[in-house]
Backbone as a printed PyTorch tensor [residue, N CA C, xyz], in Angstrom:
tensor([[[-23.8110,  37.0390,  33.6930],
         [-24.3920,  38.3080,  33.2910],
         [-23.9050,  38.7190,  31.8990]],

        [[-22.6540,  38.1780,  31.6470],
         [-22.0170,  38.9990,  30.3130],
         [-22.3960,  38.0480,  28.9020]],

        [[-23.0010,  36.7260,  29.5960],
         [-23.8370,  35.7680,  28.3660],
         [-25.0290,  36.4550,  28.3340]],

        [[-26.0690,  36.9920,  29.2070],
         [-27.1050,  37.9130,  29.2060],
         [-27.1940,  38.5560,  28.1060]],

        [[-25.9620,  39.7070,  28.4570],
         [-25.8930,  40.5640,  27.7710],
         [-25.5730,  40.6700,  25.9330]],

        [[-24.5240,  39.5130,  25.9890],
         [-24.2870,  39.0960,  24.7760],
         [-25.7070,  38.5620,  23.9030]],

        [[-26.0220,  37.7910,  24.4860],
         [-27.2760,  37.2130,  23.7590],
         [-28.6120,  37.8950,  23.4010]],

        [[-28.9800,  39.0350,  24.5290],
         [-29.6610,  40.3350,  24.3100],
         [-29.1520,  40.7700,  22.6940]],

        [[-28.0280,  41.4000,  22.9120],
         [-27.7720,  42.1390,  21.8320],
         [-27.4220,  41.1910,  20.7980]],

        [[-27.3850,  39.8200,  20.3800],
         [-27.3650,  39.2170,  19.3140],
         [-28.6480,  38.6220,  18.8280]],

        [[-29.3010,  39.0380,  19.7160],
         [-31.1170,  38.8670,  19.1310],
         [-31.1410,  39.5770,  18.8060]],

        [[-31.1670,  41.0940,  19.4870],
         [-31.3080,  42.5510,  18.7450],
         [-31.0760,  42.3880,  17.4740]],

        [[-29.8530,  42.2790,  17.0960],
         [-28.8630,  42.2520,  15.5540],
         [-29.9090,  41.1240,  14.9640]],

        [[-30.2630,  40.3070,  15.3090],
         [-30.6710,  39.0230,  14.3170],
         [-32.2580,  39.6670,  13.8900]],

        [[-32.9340,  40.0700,  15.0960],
         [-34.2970,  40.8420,  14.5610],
         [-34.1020,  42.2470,  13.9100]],

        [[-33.2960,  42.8130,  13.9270],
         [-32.8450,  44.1560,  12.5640],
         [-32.7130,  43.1260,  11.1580]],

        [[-31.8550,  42.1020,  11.2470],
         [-31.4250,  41.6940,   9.9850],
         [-32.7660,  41.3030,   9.7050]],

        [[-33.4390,  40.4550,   9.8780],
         [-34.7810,  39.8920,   9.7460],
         [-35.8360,  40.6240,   9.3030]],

        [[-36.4090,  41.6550,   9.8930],
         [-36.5800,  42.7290,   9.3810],
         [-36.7220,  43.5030,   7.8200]],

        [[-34.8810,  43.9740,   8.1130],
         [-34.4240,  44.9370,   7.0500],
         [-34.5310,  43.9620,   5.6540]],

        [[-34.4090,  42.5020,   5.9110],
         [-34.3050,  41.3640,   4.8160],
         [-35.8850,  41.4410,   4.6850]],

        [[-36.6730,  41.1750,   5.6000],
         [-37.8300,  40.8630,   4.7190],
         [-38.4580,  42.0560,   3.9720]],

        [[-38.5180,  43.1150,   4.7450],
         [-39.3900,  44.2990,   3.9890],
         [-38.2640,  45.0840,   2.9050]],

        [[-37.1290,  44.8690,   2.7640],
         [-36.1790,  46.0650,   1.3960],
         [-35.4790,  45.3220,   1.1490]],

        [[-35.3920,  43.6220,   1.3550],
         [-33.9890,  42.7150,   0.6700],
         [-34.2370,  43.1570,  -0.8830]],

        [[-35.5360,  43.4840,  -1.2860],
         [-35.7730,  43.5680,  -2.7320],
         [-34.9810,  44.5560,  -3.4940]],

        [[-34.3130,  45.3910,  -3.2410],
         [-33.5410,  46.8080,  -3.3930],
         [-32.4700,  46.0030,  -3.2440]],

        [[-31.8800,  44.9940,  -2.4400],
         [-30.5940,  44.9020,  -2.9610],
         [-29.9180,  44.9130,  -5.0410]],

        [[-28.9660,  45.3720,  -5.1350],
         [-28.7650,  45.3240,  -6.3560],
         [-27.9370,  46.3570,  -6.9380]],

        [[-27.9490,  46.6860,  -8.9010],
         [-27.6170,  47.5010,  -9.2040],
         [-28.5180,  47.6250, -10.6920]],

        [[-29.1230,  49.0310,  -9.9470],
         [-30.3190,  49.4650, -11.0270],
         [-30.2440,  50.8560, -11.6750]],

        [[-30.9100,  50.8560, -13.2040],
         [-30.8250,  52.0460, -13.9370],
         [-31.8450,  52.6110, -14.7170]],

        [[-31.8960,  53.6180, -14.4370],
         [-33.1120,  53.6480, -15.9940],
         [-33.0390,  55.5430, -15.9720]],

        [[-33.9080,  55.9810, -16.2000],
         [-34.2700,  57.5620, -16.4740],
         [-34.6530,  58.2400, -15.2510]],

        [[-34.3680,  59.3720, -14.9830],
         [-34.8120,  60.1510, -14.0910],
         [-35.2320,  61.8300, -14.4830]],

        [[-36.2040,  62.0620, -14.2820],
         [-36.0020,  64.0600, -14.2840],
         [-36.7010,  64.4640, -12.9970]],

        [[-35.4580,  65.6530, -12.8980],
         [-35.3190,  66.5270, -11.4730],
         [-35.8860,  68.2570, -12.1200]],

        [[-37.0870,  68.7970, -11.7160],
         [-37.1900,  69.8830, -12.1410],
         [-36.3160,  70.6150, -10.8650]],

        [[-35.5860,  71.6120, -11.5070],
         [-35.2290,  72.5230, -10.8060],
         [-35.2050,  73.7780, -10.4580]],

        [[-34.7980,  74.2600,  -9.2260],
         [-35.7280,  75.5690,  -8.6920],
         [-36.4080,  76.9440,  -9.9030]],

        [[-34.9800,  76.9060, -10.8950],
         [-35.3460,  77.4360, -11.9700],
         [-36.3590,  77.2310, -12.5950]],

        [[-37.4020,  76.0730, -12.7640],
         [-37.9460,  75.4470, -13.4370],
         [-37.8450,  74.5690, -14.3330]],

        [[-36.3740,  74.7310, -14.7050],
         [-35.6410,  73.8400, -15.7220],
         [-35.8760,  72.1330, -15.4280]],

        [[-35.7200,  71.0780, -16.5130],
         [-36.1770,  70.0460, -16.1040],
         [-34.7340,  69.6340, -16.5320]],

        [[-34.4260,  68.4230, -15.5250],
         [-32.9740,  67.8590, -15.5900],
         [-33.1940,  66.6740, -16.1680]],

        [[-32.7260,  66.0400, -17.0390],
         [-33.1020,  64.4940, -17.8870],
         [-31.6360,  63.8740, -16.9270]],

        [[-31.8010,  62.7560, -16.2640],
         [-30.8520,  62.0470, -15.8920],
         [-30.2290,  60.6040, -16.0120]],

        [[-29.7420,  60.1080, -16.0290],
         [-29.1510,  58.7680, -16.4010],
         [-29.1330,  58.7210, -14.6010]],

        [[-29.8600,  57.6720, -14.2090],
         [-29.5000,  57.5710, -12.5920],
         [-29.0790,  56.0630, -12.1540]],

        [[-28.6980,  55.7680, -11.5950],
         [-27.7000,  54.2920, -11.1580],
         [-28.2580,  54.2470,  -9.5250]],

        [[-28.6060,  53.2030,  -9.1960],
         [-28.2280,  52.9390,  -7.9350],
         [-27.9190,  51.2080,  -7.4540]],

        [[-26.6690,  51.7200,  -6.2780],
         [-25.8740,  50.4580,  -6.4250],
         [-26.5800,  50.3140,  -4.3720]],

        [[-26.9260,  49.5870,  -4.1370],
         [-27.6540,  48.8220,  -3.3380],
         [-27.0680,  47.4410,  -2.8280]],

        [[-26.7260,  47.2630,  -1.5540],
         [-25.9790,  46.1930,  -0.2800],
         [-26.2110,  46.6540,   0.9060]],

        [[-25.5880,  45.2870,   1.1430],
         [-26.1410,  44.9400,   2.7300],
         [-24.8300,  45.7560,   3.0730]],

        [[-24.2460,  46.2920,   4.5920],
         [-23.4890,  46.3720,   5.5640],
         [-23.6930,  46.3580,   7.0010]],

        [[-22.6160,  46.6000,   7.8570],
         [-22.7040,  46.2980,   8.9980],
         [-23.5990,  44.6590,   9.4950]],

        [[-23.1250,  43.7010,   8.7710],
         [-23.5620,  42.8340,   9.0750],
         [-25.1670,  42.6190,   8.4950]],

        [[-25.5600,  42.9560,   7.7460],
         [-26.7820,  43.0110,   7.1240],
         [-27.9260,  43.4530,   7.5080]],

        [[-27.6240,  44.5910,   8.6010],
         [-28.3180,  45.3420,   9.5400],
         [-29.0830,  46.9060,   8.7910]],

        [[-28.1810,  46.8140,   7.6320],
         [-28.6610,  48.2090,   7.2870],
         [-27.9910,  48.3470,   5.8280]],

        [[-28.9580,  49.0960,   4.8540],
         [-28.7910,  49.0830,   3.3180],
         [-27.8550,  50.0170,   3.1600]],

        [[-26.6520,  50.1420,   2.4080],
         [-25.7210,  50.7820,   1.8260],
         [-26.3520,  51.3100,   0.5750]],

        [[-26.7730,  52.3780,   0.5790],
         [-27.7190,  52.7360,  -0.8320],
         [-27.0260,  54.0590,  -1.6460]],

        [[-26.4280,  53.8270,  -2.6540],
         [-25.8380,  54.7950,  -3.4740],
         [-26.3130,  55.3580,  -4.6580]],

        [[-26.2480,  56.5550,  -5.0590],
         [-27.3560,  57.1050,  -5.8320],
         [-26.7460,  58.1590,  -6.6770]],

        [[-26.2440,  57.5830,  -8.3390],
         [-25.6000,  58.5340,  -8.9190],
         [-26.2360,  58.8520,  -9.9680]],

        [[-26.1960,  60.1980, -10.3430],
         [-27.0680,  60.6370, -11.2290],
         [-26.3520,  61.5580, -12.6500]],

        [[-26.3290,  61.1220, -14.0520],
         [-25.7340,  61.7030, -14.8190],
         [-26.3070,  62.6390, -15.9040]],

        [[-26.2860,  64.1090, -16.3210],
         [-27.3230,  64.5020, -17.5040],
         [-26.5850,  63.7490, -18.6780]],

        [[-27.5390,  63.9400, -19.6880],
         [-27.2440,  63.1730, -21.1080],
         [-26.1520,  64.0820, -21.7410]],

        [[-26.0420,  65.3630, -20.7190],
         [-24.8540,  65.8520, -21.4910],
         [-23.1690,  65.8560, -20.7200]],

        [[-23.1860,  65.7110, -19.9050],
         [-22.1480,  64.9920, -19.2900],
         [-21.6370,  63.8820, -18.6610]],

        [[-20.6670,  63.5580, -18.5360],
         [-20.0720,  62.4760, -18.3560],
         [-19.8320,  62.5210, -16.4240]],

        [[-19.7120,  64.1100, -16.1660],
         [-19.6990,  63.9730, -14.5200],
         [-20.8700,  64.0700, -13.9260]],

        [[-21.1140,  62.8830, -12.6890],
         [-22.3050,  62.9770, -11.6100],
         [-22.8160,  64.4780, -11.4950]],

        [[-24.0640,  65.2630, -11.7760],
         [-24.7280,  65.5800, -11.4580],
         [-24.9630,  65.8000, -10.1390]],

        [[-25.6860,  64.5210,  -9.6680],
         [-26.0220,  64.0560,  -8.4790],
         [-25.3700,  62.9730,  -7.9130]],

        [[-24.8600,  62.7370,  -6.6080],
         [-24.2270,  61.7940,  -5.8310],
         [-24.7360,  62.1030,  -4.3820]],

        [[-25.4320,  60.6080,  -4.0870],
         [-25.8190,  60.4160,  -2.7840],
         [-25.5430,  59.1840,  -1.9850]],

        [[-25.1230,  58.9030,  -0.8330],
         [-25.0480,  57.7070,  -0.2070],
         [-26.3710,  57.7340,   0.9510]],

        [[-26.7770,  56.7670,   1.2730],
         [-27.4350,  56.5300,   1.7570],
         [-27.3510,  55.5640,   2.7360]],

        [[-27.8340,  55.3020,   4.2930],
         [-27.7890,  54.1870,   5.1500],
         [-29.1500,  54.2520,   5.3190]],

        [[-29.8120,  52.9360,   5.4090],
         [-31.3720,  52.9190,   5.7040],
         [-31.2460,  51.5630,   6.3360]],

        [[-31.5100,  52.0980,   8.1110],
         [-31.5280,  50.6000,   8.8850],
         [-33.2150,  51.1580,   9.8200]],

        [[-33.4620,  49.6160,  10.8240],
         [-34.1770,  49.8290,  11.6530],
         [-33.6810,  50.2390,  12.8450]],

        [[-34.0920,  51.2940,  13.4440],
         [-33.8470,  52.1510,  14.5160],
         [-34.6400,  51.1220,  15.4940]],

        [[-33.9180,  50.4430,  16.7370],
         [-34.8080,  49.9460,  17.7660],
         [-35.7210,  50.4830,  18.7080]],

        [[-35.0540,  51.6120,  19.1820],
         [-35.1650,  52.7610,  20.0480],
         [-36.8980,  53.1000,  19.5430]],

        [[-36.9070,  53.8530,  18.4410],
         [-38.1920,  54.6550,  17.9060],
         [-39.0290,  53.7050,  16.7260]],

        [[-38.5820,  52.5260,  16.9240],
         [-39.4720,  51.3680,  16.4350],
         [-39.4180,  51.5610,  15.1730]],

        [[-39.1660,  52.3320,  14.1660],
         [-39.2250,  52.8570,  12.7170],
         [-37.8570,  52.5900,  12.3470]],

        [[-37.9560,  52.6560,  11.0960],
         [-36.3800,  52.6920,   9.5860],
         [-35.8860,  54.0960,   9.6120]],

        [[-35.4770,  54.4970,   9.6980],
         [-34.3960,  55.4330,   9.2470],
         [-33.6090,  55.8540,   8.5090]],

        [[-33.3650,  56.8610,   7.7790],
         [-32.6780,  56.9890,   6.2030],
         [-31.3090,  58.1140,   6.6590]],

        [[-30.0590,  57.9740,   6.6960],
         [-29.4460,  59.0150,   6.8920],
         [-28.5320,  59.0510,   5.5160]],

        [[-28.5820,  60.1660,   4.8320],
         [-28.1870,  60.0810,   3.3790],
         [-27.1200,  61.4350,   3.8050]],

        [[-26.4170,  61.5710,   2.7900],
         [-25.1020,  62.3210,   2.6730],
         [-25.2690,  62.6410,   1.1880]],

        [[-24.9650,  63.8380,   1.0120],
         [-25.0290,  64.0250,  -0.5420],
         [-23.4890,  65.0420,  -1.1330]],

        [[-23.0030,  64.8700,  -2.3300],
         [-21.6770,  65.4200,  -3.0100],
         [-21.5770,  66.8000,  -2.7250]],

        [[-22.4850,  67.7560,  -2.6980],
         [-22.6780,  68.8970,  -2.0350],
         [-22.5510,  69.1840,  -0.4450]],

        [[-22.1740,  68.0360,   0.3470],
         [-22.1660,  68.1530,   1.4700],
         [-23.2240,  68.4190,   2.4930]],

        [[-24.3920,  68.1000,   1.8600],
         [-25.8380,  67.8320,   2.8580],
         [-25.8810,  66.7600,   3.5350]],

        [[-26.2740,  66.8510,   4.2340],
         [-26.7110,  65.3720,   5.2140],
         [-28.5990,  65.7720,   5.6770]],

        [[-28.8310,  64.4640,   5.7500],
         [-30.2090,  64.6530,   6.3280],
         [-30.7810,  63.0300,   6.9090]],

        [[-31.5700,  63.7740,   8.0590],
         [-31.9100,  62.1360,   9.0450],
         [-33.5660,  61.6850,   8.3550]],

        [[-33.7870,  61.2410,   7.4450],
         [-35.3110,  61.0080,   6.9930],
         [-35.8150,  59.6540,   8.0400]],

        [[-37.2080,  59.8510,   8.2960],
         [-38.1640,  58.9260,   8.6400],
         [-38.2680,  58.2690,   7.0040]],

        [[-38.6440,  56.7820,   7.5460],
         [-38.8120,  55.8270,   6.4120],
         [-39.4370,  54.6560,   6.7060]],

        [[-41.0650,  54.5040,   6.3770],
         [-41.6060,  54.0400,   5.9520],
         [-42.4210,  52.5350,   5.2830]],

        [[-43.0260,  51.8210,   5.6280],
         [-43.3390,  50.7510,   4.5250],
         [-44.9480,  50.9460,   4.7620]],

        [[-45.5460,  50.6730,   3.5480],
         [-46.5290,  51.1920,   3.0550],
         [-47.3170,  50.2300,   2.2120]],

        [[-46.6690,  49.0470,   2.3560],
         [-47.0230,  47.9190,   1.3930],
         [-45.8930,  47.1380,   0.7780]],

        [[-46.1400,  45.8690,   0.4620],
         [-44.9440,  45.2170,  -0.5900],
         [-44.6480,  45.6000,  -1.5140]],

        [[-43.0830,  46.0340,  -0.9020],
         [-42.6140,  47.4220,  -1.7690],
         [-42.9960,  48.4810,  -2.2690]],

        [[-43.4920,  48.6840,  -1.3890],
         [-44.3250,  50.3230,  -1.2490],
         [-43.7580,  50.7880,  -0.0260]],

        [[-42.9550,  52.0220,  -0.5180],
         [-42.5000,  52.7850,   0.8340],
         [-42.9420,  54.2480,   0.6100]],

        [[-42.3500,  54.9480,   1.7370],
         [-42.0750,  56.6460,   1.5990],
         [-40.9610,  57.0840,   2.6680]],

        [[-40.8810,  58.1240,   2.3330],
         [-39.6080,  58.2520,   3.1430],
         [-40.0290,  59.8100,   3.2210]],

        [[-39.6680,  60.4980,   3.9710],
         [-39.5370,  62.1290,   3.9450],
         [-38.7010,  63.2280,   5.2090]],

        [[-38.2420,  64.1460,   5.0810],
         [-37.9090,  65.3040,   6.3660],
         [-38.3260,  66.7370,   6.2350]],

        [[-37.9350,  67.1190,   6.5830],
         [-38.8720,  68.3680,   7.1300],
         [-37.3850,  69.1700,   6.7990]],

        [[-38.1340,  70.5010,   6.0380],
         [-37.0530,  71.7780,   5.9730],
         [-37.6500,  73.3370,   6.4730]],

        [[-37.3390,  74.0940,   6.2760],
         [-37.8510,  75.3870,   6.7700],
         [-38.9560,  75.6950,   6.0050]],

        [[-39.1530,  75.5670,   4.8030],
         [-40.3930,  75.8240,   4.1400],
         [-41.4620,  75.0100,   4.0370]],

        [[-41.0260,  73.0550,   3.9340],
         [-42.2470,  72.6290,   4.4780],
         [-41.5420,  70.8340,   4.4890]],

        [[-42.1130,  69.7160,   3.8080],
         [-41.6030,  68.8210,   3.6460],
         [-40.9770,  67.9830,   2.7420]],

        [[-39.6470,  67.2260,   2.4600],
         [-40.1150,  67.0030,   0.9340],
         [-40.1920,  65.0860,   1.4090]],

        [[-41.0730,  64.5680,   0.5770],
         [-41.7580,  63.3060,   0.3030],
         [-41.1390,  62.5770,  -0.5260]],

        [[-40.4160,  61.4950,  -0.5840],
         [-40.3290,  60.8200,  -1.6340],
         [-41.1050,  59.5370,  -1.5200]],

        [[-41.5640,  58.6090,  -2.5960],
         [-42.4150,  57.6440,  -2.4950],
         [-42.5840,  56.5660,  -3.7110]],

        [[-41.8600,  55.2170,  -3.0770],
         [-41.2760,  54.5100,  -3.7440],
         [-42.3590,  53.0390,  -4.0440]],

        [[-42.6520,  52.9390,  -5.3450],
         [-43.0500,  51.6830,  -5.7490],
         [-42.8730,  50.6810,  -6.8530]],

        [[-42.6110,  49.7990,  -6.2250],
         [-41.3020,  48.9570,  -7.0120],
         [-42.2700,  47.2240,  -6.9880]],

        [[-42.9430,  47.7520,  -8.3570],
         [-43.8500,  46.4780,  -8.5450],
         [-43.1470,  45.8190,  -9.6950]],

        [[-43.2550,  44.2580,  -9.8750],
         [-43.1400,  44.0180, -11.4650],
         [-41.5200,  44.3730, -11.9400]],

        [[-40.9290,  44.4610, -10.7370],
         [-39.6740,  44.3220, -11.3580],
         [-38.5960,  46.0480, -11.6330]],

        [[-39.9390,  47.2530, -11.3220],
         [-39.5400,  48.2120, -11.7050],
         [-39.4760,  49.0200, -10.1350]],

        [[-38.3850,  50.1310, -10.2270],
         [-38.5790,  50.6780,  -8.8710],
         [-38.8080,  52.3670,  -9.3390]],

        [[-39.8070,  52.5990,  -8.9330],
         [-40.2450,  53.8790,  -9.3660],
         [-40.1680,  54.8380,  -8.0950]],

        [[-39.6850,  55.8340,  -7.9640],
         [-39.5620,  57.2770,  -7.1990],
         [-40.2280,  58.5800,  -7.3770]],

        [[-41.4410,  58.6470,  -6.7460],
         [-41.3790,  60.1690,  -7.0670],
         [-41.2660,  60.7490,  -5.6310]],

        [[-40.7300,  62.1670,  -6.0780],
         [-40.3300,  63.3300,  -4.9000],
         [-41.4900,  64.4790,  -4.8900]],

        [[-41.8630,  64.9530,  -3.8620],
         [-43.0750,  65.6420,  -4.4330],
         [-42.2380,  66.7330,  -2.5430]],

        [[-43.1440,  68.2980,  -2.8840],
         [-42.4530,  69.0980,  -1.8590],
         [-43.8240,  69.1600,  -1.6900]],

        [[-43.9140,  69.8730,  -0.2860],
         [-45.4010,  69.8090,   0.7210],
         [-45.4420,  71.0080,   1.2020]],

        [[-45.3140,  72.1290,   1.1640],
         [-45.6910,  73.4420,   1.5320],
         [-46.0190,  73.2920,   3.3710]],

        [[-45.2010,  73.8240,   4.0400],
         [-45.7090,  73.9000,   5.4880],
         [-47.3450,  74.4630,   5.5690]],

        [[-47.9990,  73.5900,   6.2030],
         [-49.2540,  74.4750,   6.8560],
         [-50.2420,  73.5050,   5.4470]],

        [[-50.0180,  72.7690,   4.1110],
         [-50.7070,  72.5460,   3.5630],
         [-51.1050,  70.8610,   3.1000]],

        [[-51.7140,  70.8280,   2.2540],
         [-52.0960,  69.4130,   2.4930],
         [-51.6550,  69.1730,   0.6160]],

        [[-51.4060,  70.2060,   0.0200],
         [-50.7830,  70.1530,  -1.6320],
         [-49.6350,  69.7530,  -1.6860]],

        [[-49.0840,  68.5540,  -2.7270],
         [-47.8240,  68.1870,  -2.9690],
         [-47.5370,  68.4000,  -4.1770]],

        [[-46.1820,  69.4400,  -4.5480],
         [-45.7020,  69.3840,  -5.5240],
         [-45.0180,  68.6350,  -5.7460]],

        [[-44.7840,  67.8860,  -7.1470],
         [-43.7770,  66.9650,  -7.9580],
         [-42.3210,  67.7420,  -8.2730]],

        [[-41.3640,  66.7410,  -7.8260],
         [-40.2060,  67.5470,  -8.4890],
         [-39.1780,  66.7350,  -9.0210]],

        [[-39.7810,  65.8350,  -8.5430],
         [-38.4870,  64.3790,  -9.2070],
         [-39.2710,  63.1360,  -9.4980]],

        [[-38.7610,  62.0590, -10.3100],
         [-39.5740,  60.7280, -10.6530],
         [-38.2620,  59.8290, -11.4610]],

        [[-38.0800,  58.8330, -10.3800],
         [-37.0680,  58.1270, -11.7330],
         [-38.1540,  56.6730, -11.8840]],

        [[-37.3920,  55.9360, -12.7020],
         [-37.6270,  54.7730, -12.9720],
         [-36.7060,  53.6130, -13.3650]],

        [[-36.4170,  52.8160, -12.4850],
         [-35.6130,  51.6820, -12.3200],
         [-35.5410,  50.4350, -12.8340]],

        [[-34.4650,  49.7070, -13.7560],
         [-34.8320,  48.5040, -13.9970],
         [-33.4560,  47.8020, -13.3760]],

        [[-33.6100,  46.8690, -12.3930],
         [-32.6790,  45.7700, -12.1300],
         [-31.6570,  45.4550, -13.0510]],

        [[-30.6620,  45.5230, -13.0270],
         [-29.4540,  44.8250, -13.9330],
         [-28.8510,  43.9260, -13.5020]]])
């Protein structure tokens, strides 16, 4: 019974890795390029953004880190970690990110095409969307907010990524 069991759950693990490798092995890495974040003010944030991208837990799930610098300082801005594995249970990916401000949030995530994703969660006012396409070498992000009750998406973020 306890070879059963073992072997159950080392298929499990081998079809996550399989998976998480074929549809986002492409994100492994460490990538940079420009980002702007408008903010609530309206103000637009110019960013220097980094993200450093690996496997963990056995290659079950992306270690995704996300630092963001303005052109006028030298300290992160923005700092986010990120875990994005396949959930067996609810058949879907899963994004649970942590941010320097001390947010956490559980996002649904997406594939939408070769290398075409989205990812998004739900807040009190409505949803916010992010939506990732990473053709040709480039990984592009935009964030767009969704008004509860509507079918309009505002833009509020967009970076653009080049592999290093």
């Amino acid at each position: 019974m306890k070879t059963l069991i073992l072997l159950i759950a080392i298929s499990l693990q081998m079809s996550a890795q399989n998976k998480i490798a074929e549809d986002l092995g492409w994100m492994i890495g460490h990538w940079e390029g420009p980002a702007i974040s408008n903010q609530a003010n309206q103000e637009k944030l110019e960013l220097k953004q980094k993200e450093f991208v690996r496997w963990g837990a056995g290659k079950t799930i992306l270690v995704i880190d996300g630092i963001g610098h303005s052109a006028s300082q030298e300290e992160a801005v923005f700092n986010a970690t990120g875990l994005l594995y396949w959930d067996e249970e609810s058949n879907s990916y899963k994004l649970h990110s942590f941010t320097m401000d001390n947010k956490a949030i559980i996002a649904d995530f997406k594939m939408l095409g070769e290398k075409k994703a989205e990812w998004y969660f739900t807040i009190a006012t409505g949803t916010i969307i992010y939506k990732i396409d990473a053709q040709d070498g480039i990984w592009k992000e935009k964030g767009y907010f969704q008004p509860k009750d509507s079918d309009a998406l505002y833009p509020f973020f967009e970076m653009n990524l080049s592999k290093i």
